[in-house]
PyMOL Python script that loads the backbone (N, CA, C, O; Angstrom):
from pymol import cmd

cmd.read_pdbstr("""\
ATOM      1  N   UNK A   1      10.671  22.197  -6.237  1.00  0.00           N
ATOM      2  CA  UNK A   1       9.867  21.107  -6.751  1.00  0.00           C
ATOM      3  C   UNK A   1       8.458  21.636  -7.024  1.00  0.00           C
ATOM      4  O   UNK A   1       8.063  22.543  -6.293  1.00  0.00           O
ATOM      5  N   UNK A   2       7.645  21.175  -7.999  1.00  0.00           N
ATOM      6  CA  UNK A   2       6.530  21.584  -8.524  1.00  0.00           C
ATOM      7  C   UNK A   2       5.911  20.561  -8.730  1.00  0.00           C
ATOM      8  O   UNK A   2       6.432  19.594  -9.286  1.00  0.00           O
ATOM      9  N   UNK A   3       4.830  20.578  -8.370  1.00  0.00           N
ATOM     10  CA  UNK A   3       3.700  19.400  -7.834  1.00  0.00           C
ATOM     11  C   UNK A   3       3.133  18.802  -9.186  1.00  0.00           C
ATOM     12  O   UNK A   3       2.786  17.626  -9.300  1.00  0.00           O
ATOM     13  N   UNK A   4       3.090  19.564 -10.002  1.00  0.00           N
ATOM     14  CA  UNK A   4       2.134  19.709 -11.453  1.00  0.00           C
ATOM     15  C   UNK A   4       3.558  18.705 -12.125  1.00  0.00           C
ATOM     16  O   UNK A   4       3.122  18.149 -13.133  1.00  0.00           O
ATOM     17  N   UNK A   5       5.131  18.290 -11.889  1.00  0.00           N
ATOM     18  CA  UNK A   5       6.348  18.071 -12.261  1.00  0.00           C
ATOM     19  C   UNK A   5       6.378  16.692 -11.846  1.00  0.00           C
ATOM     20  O   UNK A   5       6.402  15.851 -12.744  1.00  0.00           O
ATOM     21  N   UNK A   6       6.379  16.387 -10.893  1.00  0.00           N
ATOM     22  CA  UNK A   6       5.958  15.303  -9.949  1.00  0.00           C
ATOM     23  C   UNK A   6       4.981  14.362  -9.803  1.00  0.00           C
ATOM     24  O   UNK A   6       5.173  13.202  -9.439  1.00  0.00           O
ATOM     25  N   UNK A   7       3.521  15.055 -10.197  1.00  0.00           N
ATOM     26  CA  UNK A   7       2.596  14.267 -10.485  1.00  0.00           C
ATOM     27  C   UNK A   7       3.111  13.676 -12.202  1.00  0.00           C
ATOM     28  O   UNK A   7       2.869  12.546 -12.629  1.00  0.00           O
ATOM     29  N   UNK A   8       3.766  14.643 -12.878  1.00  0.00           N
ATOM     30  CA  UNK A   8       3.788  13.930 -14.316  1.00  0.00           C
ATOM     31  C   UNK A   8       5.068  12.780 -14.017  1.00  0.00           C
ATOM     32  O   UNK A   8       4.946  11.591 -14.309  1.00  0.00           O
ATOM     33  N   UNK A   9       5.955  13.200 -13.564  1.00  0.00           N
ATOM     34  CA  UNK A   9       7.244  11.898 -13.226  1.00  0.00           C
ATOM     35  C   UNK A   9       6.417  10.630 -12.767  1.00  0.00           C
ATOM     36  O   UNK A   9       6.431   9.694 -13.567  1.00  0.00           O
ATOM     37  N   UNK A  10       5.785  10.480 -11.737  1.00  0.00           N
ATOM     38  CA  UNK A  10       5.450   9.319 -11.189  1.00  0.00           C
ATOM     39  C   UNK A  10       3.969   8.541 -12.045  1.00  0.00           C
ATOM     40  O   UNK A  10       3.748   7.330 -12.044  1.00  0.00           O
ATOM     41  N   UNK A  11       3.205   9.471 -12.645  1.00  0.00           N
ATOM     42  CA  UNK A  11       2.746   8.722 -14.032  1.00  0.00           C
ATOM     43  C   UNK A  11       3.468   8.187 -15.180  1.00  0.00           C
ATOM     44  O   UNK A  11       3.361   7.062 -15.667  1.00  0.00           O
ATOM     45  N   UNK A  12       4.340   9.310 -15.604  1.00  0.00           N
ATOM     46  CA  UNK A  12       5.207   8.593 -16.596  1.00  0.00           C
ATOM     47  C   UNK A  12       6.281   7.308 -15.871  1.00  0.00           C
ATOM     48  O   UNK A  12       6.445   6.531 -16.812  1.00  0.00           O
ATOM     49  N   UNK A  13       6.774   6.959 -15.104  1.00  0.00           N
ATOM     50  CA  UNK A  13       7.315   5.926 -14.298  1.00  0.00           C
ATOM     51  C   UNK A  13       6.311   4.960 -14.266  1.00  0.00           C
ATOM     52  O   UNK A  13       6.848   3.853 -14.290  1.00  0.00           O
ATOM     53  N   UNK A  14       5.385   4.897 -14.234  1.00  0.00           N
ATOM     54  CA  UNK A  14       4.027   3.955 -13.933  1.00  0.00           C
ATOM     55  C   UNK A  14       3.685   3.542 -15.558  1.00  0.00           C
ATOM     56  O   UNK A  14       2.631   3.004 -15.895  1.00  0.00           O
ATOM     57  N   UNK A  15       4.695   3.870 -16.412  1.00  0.00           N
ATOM     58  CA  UNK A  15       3.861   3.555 -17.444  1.00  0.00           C
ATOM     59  C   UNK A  15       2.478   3.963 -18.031  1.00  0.00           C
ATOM     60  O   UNK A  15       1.840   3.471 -18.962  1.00  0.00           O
ATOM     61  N   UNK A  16       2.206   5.010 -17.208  1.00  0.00           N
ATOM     62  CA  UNK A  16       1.295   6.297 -17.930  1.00  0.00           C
ATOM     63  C   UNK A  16      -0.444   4.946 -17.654  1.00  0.00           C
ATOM     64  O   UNK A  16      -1.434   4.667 -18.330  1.00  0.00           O
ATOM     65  N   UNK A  17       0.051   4.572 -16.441  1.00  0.00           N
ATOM     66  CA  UNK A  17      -0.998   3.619 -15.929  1.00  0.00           C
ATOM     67  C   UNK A  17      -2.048   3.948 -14.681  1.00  0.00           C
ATOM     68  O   UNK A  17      -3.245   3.695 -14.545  1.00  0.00           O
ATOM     69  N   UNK A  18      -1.044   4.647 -13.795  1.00  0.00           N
ATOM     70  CA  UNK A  18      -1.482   5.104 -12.531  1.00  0.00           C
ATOM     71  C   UNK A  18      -2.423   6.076 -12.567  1.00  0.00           C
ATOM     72  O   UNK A  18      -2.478   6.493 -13.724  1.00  0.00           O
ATOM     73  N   UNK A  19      -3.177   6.631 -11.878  1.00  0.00           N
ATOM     74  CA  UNK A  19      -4.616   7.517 -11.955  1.00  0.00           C
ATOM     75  C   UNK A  19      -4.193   8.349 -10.782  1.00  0.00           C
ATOM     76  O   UNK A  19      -3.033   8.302 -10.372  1.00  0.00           O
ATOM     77  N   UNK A  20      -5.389   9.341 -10.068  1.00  0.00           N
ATOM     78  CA  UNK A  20      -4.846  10.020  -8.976  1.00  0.00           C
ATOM     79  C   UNK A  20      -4.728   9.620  -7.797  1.00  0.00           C
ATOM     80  O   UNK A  20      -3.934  10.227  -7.077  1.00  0.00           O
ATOM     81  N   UNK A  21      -5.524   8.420  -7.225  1.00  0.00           N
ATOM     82  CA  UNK A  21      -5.260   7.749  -6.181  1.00  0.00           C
ATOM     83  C   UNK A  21      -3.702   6.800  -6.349  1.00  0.00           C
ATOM     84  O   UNK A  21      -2.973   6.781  -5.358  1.00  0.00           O
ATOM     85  N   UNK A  22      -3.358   6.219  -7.323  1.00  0.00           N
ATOM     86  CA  UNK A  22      -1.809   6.050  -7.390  1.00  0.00           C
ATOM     87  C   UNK A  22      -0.623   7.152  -6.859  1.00  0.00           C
ATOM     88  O   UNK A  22       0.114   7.383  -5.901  1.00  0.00           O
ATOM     89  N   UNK A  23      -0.979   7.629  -8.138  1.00  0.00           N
ATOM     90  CA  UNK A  23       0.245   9.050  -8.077  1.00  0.00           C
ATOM     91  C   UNK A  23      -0.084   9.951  -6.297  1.00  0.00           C
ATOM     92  O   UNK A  23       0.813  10.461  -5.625  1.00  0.00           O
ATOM     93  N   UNK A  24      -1.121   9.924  -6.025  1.00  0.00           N
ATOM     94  CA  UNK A  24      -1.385  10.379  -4.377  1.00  0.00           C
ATOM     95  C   UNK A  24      -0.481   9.431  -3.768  1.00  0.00           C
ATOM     96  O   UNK A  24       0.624   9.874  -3.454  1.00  0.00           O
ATOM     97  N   UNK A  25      -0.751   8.117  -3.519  1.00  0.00           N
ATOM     98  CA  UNK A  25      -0.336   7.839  -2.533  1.00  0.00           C
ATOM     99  C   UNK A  25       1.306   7.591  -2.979  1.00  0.00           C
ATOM    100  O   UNK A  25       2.118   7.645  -2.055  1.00  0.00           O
ATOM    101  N   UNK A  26       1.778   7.345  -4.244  1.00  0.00           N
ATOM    102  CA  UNK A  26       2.963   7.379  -4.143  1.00  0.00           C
ATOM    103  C   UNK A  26       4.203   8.661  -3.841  1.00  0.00           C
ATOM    104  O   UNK A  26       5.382   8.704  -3.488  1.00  0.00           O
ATOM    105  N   UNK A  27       3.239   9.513  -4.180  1.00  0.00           N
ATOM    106  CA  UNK A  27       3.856  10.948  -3.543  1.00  0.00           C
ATOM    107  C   UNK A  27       4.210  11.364  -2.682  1.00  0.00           C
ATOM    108  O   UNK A  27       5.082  12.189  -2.412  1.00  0.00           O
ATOM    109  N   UNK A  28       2.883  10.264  -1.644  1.00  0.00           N
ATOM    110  CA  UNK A  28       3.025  10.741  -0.002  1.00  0.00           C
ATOM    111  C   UNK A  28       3.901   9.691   0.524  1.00  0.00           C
ATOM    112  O   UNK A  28       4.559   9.796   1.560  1.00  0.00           O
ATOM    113  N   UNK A  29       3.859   8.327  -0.515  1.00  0.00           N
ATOM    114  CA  UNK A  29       5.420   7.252   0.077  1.00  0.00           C
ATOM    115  C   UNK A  29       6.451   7.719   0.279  1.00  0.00           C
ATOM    116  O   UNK A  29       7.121   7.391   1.257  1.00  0.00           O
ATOM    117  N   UNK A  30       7.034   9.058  -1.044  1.00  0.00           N
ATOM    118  CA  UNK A  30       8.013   9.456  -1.386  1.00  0.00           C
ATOM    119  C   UNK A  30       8.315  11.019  -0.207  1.00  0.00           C
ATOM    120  O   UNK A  30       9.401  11.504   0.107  1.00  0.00           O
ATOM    121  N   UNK A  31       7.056  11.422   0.167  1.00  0.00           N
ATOM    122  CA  UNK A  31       7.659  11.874   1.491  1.00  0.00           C
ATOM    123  C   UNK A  31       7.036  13.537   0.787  1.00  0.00           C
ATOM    124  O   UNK A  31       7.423  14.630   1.201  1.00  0.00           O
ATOM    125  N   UNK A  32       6.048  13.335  -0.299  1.00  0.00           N
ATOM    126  CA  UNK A  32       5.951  15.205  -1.119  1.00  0.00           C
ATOM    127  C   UNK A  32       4.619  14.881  -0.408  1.00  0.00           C
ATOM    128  O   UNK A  32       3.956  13.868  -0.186  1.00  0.00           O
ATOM    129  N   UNK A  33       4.522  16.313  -0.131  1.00  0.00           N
ATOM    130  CA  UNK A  33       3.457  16.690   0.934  1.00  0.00           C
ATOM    131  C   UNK A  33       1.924  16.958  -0.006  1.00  0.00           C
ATOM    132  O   UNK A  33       1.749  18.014  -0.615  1.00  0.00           O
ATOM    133  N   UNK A  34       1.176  16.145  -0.001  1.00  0.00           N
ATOM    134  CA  UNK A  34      -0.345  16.371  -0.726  1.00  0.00           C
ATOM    135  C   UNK A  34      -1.557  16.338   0.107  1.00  0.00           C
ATOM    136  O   UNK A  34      -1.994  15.481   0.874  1.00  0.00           O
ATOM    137  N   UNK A  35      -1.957  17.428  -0.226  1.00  0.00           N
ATOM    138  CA  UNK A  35      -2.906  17.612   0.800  1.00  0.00           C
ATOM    139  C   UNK A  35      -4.154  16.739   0.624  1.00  0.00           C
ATOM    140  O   UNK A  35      -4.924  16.299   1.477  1.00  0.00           O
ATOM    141  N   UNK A  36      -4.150  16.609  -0.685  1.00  0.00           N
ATOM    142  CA  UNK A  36      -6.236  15.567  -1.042  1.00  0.00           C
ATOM    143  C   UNK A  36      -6.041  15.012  -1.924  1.00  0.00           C
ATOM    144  O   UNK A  36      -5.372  15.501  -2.834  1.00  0.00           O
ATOM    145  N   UNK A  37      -6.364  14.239  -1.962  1.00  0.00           N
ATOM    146  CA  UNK A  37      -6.554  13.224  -3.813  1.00  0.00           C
ATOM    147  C   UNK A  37      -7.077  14.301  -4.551  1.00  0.00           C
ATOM    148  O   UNK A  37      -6.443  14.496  -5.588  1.00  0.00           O
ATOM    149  N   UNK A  38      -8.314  15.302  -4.307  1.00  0.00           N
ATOM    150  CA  UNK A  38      -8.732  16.324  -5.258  1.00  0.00           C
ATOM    151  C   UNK A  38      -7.262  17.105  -5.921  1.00  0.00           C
ATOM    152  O   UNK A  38      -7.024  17.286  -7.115  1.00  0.00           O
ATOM    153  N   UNK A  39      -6.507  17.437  -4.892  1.00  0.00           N
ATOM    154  CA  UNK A  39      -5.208  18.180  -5.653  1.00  0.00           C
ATOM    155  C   UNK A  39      -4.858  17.434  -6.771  1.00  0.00           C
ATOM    156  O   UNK A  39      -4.761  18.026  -7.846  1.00  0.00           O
ATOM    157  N   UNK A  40      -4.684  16.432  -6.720  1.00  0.00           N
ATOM    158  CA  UNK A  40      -3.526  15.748  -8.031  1.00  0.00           C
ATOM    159  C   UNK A  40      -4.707  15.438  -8.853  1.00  0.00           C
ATOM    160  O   UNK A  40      -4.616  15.741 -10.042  1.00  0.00           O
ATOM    161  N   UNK A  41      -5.930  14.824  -8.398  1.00  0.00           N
ATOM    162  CA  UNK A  41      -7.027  14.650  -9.390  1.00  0.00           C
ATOM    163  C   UNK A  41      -7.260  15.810  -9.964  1.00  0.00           C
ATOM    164  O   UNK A  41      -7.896  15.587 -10.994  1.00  0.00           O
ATOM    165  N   UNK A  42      -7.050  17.059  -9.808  1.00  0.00           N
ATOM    166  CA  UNK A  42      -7.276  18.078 -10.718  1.00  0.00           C
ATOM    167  C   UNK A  42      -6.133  18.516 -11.580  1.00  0.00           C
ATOM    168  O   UNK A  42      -6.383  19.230 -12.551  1.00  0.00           O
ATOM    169  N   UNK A  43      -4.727  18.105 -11.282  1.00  0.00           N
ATOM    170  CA  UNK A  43      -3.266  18.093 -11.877  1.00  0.00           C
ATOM    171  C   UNK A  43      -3.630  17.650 -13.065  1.00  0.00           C
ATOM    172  O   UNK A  43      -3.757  18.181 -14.168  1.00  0.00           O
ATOM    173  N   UNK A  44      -3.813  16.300 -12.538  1.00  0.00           N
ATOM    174  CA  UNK A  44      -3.924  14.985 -13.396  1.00  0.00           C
ATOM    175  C   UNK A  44      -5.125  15.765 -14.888  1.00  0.00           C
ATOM    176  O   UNK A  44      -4.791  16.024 -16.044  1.00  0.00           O
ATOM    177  N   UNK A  45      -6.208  15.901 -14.365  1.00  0.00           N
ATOM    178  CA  UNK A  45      -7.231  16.786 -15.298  1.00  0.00           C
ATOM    179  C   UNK A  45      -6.521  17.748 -16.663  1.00  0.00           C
ATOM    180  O   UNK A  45      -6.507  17.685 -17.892  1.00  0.00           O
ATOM    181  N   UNK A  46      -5.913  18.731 -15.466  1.00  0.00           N
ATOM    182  CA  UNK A  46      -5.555  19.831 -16.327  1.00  0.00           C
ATOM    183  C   UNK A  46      -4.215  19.032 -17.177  1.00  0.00           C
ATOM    184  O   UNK A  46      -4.056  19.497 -18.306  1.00  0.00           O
ATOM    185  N   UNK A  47      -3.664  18.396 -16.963  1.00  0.00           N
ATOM    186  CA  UNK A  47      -2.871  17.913 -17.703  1.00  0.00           C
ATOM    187  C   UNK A  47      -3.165  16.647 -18.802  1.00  0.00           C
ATOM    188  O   UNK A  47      -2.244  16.059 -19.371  1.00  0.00           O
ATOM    189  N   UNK A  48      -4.416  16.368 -18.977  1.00  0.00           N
ATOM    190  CA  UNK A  48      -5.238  15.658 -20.186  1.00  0.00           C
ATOM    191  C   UNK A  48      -5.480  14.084 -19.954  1.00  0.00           C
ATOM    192  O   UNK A  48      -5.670  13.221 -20.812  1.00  0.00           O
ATOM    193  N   UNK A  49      -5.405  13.920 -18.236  1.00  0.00           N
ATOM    194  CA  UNK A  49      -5.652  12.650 -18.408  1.00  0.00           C
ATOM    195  C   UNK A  49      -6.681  12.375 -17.410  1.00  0.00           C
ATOM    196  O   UNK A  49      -7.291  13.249 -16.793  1.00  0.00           O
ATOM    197  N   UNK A  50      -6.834  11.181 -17.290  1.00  0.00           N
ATOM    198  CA  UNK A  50      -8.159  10.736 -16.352  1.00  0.00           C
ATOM    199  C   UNK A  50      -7.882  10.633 -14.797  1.00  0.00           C
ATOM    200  O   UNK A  50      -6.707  10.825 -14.485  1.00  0.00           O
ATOM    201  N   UNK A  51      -8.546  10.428 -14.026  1.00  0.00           N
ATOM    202  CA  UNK A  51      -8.276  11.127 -12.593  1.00  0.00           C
ATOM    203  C   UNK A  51      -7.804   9.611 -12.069  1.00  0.00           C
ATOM    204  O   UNK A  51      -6.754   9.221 -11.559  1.00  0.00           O
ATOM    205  N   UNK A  52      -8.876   9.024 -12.373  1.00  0.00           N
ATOM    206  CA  UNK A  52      -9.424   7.282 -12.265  1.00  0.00           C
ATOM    207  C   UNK A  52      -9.613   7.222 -10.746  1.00  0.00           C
ATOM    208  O   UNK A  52      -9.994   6.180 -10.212  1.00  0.00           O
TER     209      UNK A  52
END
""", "prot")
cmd.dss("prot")
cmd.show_as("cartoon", "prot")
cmd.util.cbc("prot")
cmd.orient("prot")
């Protein structure tokens, strides 16, 4: 599993709505280990969208 894979699944599931405090905490519902909101807020970045 690849984090950068995961953060894009659970945005695209969200209807490309969710920001990085979403996709964080639904990651850590789902049991994938994230260490900071900065991690996925910088995913989220490099992958062209807003952190929110």
């Amino acid at each position: 599993m690849k984090l950068s894979k995961e953060i894009k699944r659970v945005h695209i599931e969200s209807d490309k709505i969710y920001g990085s405090p979403k996709i964080t905490k639904q990651l850590k519902d789902e049991g994938i280990s994230v260490s900071e909101k900065m991690q996925t807020s910088q995913l989220v970045v490099k992958q062209g969208r807003k952190p929110t």
